[in-house]
C-alpha positions in Angstrom: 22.4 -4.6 7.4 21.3 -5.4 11.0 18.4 -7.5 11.6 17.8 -11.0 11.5 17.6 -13.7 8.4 15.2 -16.2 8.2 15.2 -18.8 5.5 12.4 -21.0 3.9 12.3 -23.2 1.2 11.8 -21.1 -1.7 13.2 -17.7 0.0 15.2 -15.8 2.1 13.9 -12.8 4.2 16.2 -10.3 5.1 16.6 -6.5 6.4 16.3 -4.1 3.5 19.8 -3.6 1.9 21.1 -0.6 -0.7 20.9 -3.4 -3.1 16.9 -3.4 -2.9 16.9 0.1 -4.0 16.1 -0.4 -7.9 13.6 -3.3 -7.7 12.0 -1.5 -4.6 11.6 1.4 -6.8 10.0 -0.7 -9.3 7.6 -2.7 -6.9 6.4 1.0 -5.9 5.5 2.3 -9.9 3.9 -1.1 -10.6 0.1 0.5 -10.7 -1.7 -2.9 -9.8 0.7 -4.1 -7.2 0.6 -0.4 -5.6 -3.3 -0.2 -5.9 -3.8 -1.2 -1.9 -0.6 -0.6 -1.0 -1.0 3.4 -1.1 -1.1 4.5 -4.0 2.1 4.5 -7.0 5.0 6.1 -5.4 7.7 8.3 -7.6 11.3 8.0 -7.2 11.6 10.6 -4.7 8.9 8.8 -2.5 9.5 5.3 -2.8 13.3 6.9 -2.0 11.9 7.8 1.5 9.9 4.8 1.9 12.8 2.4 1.7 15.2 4.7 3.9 11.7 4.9 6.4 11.3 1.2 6.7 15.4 0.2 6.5 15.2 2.8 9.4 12.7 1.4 11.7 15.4 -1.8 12.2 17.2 1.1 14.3 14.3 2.7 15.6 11.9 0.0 16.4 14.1 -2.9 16.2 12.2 -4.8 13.6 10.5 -4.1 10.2 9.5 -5.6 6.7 11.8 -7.9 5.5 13.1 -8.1 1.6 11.8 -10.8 0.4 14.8 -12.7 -1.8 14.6 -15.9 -3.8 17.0 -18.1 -2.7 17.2 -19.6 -6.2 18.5 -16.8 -8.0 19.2 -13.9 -5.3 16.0 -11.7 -7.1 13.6 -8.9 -4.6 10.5 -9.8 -5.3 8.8 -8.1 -2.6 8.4 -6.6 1.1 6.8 -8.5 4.0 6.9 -8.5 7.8 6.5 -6.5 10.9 5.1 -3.2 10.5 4.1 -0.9 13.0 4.7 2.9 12.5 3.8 5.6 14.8 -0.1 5.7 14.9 -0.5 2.2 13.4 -3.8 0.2 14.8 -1.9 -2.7 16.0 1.0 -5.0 15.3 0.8 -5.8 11.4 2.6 -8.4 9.8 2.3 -6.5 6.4 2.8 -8.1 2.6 3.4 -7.0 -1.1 5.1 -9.3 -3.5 5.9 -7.9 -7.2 3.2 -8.3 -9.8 5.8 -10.9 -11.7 5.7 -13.2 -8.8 1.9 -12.5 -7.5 0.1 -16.5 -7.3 3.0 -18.2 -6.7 2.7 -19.1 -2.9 5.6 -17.3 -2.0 3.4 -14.7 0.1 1.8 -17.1 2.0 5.6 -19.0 2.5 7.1 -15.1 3.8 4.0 -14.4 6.1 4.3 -17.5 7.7 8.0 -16.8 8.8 7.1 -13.3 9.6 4.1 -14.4 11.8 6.3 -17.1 13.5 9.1 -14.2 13.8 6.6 -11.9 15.6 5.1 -14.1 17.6 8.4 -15.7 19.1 10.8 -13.3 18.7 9.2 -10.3 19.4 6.9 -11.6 21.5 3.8 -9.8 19.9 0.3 -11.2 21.2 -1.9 -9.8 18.7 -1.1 -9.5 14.9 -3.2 -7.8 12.3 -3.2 -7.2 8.4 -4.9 -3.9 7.5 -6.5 -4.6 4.2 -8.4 -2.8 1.9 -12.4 -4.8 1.8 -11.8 -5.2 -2.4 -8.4 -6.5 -2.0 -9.5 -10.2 -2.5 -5.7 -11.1 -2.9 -4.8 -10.2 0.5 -7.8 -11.3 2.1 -7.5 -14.9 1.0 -4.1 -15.0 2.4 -5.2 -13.6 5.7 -7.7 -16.0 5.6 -5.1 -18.8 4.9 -3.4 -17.7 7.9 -6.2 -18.1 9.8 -6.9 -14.7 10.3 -10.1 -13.1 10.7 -12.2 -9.8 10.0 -12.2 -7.7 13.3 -14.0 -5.0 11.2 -12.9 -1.1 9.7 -9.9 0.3 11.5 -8.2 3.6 10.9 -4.7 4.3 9.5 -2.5 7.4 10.8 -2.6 10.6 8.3 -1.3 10.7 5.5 -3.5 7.0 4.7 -6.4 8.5 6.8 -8.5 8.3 3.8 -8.1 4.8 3.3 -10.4 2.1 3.8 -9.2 -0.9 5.4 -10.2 -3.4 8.1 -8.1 -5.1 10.6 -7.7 -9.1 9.8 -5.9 -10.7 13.0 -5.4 -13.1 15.3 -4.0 -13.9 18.7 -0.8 -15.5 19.3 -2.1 -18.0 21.2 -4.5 -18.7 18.4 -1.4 -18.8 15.9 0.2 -21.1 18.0 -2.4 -23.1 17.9 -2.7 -23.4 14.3 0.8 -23.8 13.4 0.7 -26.9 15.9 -2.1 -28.3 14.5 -0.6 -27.8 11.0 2.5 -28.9 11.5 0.9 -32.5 13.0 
């Protein structure tokens, strides 16, 4: 596993391990939780995804953290920096498992992973891509203080797919989190 780990109350973010394997595979059949996130991947897929975002640690030096709770050591989800080849911008991206959907503990991740973009990677922009009916994730974008910059387009093969760019500007983050923290 290389990569940091970043803790918060409730969880603990870390670099996707072989253990994450059968939950991942799990997260990626749920129908509901998948429904934004691509589409319902089989095995063989959700196989590739995993390996293809473990991977970009190497490649890119950052990626989507597993998201662990610290409680009991369970995956319940994916969330963090994303930025494949073709991507709009620098995403801080989110899915959490159907089980553990209204339960904060997005909002708790994507506030680590914005912080860890902005000051560790030094990112000055950060966007969500979101589908315009997923209501879910655009109340949490929203929380974040995010806003609708309009319809973007993803890289084939997601072409298809509707989705606008919610974001913000580090220096609007920044402010926020000062703010908040006060």
């Amino acid at each position: 596993m290389t990569g940091p780990i970043l803790f918060t109350p409730r969880l603990i973010l870390r670099p996707l391990a072989a253990e994450d394997w059968e939950p991942w595979a799990a997260f990626h059949a749920e129908e509901e939780t998948m429904r934004f996130l691509g589409g319902v991947q089989p095995r063989g897929v959700a196989w590739r995804s995993l390996c293809g975002m473990a991977g970009a640690w190497t490649i890119r030096g950052f990626s989507m953290f597993s998201v662990i709770l610290r409680d009991s050591g369970e995956w319940i989800g994916r969330i963090g920096p994303h930025q494949p080849d073709g991507w709009p911008g620098t995403e801080v991206g989110w899915g959490i498992a159907r089980a553990f959907a209204g339960q904060g503990y997005a909002h708790e991740a994507a506030v680590a992973a914005m912080d860890y973009a902005v000051d560790m990677l030094g990112w000055d922009d950060v966007i969500h891509t979101i589908d315009p009916d997923n209501t879910g994730s655009i109340a949490l974008a929203t929380r974040l203080g995010s806003v609708n910059r309009g319809p973007v387009t993803l890289p084939p093969p997601l072409h298809e797919f509707r989705v606008d760019a919610w974001g913000q500007s580090a220096a609007e983050w920044r402010a926020r989190r000062a703010t908040a923290s006060a």
